[in-house]
NUTI-54625 format. One line per 10 residues: number of its first residue (from 1); their letters; for each residue x, y, z of N, C-alpha, C, O. Coordinates in Angstrom, 3 decimals, always signed. Example, Ala and Ser with C-alpha at 12.3 -4.5 7.8 and 13.67 -1.06 7.14 Angstrom:
2
1	as	+13.190 -5.690 +7.800 +12.300 -4.500 +7.800 +13.200 -3.300 +7.800 +14.236 -3.319 +8.465 | +12.850 -2.250 +7.080 +13.670 -1.060 +7.140 +12.900 +0.030 +7.870 +13.409 +1.138 +8.039
***
This chain:
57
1	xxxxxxxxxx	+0.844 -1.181 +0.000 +0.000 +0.000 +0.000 +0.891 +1.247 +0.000 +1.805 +1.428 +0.805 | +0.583 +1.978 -0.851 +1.660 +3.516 -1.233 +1.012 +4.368 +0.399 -0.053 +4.463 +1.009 | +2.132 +4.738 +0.504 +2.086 +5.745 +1.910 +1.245 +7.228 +0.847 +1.575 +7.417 -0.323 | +0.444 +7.885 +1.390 +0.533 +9.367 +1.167 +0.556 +10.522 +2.496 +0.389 +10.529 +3.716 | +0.872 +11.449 +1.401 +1.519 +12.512 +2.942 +0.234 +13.367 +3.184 -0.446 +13.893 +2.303 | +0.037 +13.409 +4.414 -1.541 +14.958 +4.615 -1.202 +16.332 +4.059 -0.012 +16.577 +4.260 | -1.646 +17.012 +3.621 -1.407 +18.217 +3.769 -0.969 +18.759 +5.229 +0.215 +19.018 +5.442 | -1.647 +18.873 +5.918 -1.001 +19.021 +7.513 +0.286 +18.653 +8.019 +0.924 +18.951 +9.029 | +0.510 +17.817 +6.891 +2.080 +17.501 +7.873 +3.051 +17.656 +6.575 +4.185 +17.177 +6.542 | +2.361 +18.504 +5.343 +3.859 +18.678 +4.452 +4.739 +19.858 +4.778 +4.045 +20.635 +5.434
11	xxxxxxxxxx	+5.705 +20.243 +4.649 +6.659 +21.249 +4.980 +6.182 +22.625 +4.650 +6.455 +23.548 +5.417 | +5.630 +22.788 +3.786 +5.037 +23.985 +3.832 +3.685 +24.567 +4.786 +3.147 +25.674 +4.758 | +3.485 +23.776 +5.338 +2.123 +23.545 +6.138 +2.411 +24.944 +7.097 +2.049 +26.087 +6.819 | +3.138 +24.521 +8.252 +3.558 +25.842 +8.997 +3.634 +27.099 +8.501 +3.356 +28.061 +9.216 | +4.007 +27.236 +7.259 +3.988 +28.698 +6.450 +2.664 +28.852 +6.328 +1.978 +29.570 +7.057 | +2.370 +28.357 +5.644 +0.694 +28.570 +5.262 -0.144 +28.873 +6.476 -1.021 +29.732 +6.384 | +0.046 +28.272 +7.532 -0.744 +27.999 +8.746 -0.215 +29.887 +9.622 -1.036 +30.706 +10.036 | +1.094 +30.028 +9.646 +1.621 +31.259 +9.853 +0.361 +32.167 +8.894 -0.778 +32.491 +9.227 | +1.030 +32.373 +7.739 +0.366 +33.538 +6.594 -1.248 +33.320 +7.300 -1.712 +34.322 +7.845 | -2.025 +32.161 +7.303 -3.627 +32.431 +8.055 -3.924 +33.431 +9.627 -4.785 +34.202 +10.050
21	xxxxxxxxxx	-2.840 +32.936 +10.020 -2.837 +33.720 +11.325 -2.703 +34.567 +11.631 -3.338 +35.026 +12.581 | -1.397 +35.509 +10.687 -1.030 +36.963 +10.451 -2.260 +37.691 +10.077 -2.855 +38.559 +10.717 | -2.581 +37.089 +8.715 -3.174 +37.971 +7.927 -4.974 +37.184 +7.721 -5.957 +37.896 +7.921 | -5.115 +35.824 +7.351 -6.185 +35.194 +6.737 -7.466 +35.019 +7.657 -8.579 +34.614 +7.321 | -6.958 +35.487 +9.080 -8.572 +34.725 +10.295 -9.069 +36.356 +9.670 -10.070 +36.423 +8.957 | -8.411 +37.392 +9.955 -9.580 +38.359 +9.492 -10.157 +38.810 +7.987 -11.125 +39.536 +7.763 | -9.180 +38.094 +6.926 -9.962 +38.466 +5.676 -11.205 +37.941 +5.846 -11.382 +37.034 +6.659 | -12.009 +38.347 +5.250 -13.613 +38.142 +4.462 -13.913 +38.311 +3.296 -14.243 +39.343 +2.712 | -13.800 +37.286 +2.940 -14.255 +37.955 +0.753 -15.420 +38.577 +0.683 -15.629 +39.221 -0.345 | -16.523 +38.548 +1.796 -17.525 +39.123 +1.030 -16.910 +40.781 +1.271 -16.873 +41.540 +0.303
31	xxxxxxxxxx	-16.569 +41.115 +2.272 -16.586 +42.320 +2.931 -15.469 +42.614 +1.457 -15.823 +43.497 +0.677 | -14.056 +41.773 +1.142 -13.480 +42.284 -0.010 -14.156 +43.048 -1.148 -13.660 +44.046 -1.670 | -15.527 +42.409 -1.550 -16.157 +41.982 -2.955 -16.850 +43.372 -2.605 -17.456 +44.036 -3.446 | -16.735 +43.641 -1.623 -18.054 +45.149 -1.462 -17.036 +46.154 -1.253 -17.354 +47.325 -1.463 | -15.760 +45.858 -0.839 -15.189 +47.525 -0.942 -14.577 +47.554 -2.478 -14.358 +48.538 -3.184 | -14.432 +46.559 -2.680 -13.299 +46.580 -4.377 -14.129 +46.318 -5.352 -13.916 +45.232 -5.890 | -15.467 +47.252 -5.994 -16.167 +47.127 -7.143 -15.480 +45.906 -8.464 -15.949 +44.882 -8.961 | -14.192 +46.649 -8.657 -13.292 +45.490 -9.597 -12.793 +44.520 -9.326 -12.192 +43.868 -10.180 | -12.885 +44.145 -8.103 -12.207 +42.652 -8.275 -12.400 +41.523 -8.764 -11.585 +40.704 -9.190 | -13.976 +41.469 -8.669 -14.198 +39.853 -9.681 -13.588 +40.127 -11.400 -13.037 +39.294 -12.121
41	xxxxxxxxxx	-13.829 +41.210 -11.635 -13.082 +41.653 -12.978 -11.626 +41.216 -13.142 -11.110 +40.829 -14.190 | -10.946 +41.355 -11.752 -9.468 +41.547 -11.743 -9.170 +40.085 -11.762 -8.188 +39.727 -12.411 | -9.969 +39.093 -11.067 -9.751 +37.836 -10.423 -10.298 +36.983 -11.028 -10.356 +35.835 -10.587 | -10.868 +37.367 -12.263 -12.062 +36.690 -13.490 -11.157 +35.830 -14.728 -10.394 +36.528 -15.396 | -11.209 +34.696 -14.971 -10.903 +34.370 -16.525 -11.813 +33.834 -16.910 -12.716 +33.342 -16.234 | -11.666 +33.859 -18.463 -12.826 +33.419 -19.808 -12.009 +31.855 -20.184 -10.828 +31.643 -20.456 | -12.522 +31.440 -20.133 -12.177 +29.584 -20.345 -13.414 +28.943 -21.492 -13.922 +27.829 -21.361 | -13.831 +30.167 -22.894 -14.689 +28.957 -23.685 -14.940 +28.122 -23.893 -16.102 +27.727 -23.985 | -13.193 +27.010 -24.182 -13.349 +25.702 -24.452 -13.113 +24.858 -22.974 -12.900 +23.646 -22.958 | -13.159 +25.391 -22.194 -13.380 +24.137 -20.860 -14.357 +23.958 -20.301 -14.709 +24.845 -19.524
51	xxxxxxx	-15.150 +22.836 -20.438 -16.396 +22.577 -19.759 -16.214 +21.754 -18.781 -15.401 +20.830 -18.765 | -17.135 +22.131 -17.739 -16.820 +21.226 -16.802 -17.776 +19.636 -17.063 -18.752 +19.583 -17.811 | -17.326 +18.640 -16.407 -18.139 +16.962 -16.813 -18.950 +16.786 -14.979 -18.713 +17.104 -13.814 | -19.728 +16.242 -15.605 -20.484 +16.364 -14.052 -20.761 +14.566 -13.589 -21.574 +14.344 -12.692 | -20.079 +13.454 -14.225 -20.179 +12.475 -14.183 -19.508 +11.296 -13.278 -18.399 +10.884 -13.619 | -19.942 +10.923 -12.507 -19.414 +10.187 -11.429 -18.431 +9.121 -12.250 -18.652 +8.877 -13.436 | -17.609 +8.663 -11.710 -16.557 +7.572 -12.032 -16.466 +6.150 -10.925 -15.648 +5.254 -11.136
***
């Protein structure tokens, strides 16, 4: 049986977990989405040919 690793315990984990704590417990996207008129504009791509498949496997 192949071992896999958690996210929680890969090496970057602590960084990430840091950067939430500094900065991420108080963001709020909605509160973002209402002071920054442009951001879904800014944060938006057009993907014509990718559809998504909605089909179980």
């Amino acid at each position: 049986m192949a071992m896999t690793l958690r996210c929680d315990r890969a090496p970057a984990w602590a960084q990430l977990q840091s950067s939430f704590d500094t900065a991420g417990r108080q963001f709020d996207v909605r509160h973002a989405f209402v002071d920054d008129a442009g951001r879904f504009e800014r944060f938006s791509q057009e993907a014509p040919y990718v559809l998504p498949t909605c089909r179980r496997t």
